[in-house]
N, CA, C and O atoms as CSV, one atom per row, in Angstrom:
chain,resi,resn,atom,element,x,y,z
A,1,UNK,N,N,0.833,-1.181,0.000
A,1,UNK,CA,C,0.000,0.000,0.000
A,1,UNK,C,C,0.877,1.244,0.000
A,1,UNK,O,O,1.893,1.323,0.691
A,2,UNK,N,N,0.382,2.349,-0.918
A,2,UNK,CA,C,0.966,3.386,-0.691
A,2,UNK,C,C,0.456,4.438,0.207
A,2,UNK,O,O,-0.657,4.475,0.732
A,3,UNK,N,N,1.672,5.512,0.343
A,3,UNK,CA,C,1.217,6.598,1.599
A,3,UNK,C,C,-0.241,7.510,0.667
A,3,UNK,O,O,-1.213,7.989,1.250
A,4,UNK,N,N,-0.031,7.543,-0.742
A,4,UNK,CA,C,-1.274,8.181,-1.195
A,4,UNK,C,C,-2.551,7.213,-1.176
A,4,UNK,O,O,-3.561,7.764,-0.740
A,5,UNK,N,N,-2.648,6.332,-1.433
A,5,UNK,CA,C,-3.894,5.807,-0.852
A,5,UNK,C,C,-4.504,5.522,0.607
A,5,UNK,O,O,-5.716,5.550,0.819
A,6,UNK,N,N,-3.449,5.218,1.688
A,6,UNK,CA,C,-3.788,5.894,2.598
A,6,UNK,C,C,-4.324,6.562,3.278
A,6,UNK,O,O,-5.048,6.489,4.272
A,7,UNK,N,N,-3.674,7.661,2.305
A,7,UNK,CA,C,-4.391,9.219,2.422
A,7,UNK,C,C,-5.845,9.414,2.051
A,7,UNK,O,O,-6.597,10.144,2.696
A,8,UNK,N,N,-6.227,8.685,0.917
A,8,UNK,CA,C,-6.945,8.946,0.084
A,8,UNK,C,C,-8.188,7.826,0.968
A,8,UNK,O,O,-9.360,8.139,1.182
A,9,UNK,N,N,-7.712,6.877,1.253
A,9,UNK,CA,C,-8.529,6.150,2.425
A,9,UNK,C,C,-9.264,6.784,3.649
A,9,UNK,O,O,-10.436,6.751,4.022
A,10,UNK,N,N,-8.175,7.352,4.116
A,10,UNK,CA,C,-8.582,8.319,5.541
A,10,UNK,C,C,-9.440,9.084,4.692
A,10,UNK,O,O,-10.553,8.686,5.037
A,11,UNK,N,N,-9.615,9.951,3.778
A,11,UNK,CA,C,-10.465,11.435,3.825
A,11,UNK,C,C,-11.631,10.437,3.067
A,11,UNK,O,O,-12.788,10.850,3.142
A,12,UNK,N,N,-11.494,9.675,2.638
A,12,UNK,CA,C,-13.116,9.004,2.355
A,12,UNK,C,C,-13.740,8.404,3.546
A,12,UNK,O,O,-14.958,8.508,3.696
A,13,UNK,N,N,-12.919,7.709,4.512
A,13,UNK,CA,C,-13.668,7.795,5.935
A,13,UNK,C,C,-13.955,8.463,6.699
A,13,UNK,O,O,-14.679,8.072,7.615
A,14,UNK,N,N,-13.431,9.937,6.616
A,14,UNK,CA,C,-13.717,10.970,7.669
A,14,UNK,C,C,-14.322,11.631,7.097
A,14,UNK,O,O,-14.579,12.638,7.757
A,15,UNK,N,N,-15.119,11.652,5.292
A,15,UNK,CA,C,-15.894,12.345,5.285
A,15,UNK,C,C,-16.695,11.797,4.608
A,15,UNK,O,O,-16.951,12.411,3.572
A,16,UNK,N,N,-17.427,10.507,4.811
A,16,UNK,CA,C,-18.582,9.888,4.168
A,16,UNK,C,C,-19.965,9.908,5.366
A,16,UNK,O,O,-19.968,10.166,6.570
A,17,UNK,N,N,-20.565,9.695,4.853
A,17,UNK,CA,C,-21.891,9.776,5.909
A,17,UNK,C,C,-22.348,8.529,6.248
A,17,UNK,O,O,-22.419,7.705,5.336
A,18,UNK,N,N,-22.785,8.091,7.733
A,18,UNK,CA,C,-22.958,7.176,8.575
A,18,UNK,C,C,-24.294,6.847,7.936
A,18,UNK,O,O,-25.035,7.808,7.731
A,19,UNK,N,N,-24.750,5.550,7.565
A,19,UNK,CA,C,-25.925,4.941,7.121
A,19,UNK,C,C,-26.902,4.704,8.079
A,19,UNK,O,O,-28.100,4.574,7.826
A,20,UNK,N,N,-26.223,4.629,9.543
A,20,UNK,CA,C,-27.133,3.758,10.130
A,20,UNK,C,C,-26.761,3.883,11.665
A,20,UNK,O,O,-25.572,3.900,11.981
A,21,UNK,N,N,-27.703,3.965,12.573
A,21,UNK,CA,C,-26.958,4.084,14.055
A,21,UNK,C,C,-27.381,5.278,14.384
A,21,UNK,O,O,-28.065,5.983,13.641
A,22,UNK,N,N,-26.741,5.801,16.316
A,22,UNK,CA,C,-27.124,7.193,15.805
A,22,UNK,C,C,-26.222,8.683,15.541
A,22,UNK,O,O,-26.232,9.799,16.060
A,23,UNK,N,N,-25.674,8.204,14.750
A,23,UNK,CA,C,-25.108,9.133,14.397
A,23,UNK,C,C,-25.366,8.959,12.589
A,23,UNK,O,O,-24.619,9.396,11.714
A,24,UNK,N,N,-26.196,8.462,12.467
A,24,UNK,CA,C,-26.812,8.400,10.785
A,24,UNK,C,C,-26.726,9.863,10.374
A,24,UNK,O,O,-26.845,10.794,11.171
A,25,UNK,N,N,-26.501,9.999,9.014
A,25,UNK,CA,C,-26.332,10.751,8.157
A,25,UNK,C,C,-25.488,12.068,8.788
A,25,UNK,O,O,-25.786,13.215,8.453
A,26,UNK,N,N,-24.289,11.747,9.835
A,26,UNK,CA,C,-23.522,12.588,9.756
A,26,UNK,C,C,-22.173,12.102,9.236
A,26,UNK,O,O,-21.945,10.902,9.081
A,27,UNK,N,N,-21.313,13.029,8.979
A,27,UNK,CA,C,-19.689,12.322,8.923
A,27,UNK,C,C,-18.925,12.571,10.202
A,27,UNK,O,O,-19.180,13.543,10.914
A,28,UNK,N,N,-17.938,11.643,10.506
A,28,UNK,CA,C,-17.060,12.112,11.439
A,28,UNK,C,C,-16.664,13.665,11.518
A,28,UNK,O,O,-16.835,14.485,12.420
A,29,UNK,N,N,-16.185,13.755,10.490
A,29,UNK,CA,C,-15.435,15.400,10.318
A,29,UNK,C,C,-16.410,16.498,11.283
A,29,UNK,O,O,-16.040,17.344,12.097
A,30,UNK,N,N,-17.879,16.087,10.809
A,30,UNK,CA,C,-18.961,16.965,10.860
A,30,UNK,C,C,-19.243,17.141,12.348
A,30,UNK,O,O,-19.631,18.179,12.884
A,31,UNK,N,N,-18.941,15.747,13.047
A,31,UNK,CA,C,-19.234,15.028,14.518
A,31,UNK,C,C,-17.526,16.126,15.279
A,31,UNK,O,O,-17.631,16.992,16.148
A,32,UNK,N,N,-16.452,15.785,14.746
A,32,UNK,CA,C,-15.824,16.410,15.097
A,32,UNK,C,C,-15.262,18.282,15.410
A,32,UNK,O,O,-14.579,18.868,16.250
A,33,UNK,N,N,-15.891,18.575,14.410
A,33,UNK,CA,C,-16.173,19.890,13.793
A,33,UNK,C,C,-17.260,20.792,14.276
A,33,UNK,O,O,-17.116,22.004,14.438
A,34,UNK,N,N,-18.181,20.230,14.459
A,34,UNK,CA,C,-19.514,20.306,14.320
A,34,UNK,C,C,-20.171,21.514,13.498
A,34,UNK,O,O,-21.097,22.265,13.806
A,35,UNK,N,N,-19.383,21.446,12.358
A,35,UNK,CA,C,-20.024,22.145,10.710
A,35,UNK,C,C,-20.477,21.427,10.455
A,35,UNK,O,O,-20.256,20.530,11.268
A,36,UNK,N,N,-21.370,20.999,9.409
A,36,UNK,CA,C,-21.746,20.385,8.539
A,36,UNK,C,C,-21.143,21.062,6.908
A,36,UNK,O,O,-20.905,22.081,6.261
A,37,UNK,N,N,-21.143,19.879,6.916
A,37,UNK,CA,C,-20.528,19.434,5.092
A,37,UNK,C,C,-21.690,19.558,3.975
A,37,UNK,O,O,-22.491,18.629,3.881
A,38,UNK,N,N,-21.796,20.609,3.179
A,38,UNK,CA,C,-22.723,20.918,2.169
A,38,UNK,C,C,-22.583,19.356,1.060
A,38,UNK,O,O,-23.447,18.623,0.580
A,39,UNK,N,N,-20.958,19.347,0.983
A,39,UNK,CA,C,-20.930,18.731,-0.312
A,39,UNK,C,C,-20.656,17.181,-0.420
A,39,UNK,O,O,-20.719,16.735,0.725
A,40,UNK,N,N,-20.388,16.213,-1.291
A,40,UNK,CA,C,-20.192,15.016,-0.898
A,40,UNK,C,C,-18.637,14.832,-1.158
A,40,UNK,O,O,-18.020,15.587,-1.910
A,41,UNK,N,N,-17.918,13.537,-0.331
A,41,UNK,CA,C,-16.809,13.564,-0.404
A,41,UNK,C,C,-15.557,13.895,-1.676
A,41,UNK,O,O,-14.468,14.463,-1.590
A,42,UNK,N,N,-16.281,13.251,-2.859
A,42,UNK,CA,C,-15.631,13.238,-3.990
A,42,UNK,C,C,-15.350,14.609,-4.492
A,42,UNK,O,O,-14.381,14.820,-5.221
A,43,UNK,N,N,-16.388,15.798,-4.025
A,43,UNK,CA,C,-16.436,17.310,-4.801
A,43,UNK,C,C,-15.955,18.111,-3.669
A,43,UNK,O,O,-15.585,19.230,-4.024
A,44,UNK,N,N,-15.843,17.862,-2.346
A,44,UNK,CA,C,-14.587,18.066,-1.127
A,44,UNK,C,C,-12.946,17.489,-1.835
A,44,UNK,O,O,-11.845,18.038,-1.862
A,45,UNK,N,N,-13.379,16.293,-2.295
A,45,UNK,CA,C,-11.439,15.927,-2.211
A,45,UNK,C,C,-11.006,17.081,-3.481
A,45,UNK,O,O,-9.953,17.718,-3.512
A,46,UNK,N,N,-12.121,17.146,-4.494
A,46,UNK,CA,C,-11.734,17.685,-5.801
A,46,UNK,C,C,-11.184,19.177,-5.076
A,46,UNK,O,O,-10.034,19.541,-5.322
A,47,UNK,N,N,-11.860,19.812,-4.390
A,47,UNK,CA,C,-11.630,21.067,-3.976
A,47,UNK,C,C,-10.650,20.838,-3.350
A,47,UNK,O,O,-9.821,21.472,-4.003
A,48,UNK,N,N,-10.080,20.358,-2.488
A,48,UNK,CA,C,-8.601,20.226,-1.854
A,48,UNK,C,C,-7.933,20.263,-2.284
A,48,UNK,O,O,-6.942,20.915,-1.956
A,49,UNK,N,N,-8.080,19.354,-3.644
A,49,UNK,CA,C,-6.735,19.054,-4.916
A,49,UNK,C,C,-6.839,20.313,-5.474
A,49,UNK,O,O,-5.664,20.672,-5.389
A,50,UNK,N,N,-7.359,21.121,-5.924
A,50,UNK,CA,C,-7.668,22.105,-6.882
A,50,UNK,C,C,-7.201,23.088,-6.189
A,50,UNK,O,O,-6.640,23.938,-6.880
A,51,UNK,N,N,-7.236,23.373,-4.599
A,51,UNK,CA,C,-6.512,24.392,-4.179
A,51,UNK,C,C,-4.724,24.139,-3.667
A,51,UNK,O,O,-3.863,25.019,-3.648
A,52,UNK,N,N,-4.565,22.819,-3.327
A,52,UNK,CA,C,-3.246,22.629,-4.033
A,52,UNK,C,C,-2.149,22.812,-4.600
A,52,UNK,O,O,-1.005,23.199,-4.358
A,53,UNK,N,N,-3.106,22.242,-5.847
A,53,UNK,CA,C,-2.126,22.461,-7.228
A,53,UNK,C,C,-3.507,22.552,-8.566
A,53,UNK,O,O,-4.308,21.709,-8.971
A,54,UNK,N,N,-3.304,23.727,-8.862
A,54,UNK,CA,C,-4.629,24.599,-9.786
A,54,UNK,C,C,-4.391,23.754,-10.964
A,54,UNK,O,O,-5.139,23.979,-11.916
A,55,UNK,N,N,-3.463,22.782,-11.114
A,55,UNK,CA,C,-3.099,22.590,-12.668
A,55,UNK,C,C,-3.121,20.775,-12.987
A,55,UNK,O,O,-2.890,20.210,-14.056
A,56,UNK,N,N,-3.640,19.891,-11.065
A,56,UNK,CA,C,-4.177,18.698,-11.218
A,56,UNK,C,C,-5.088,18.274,-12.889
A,56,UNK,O,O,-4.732,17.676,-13.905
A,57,UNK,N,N,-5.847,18.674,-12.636
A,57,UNK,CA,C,-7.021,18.190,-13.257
A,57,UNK,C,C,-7.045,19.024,-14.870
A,57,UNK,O,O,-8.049,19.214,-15.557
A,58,UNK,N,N,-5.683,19.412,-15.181
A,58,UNK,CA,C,-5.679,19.564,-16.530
A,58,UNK,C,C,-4.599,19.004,-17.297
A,58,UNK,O,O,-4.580,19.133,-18.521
């Protein structure tokens, strides 16, 4: 395993939403934070990468 998947492991677990239990339909982050997260994980990681390095995704 690499250190980027890892990485990429952790921020899909700390910011996916709980199905079930009671802490349903929050994420950790959100539990930790206590913001809530407008967006879903995939259009969070995109924004991380994008502030980064502006030139990922071209």
């Amino acid at each position: 395993m690499t250190q980027e998947f890892l990485n990429l492991f952790a921020f899909y677990h700390n910011h996916r939403r709980y199905k079930s239990g009671k802490r349903k339909g929050k994420t950790p982050m959100e539990i930790l934070t206590k913001e809530e997260n407008q967006e879903d994980w995939l259009k969070l990681l995109s924004q991380f990468i994008s502030s980064k390095d502006s030139n990922f995704f071209i």
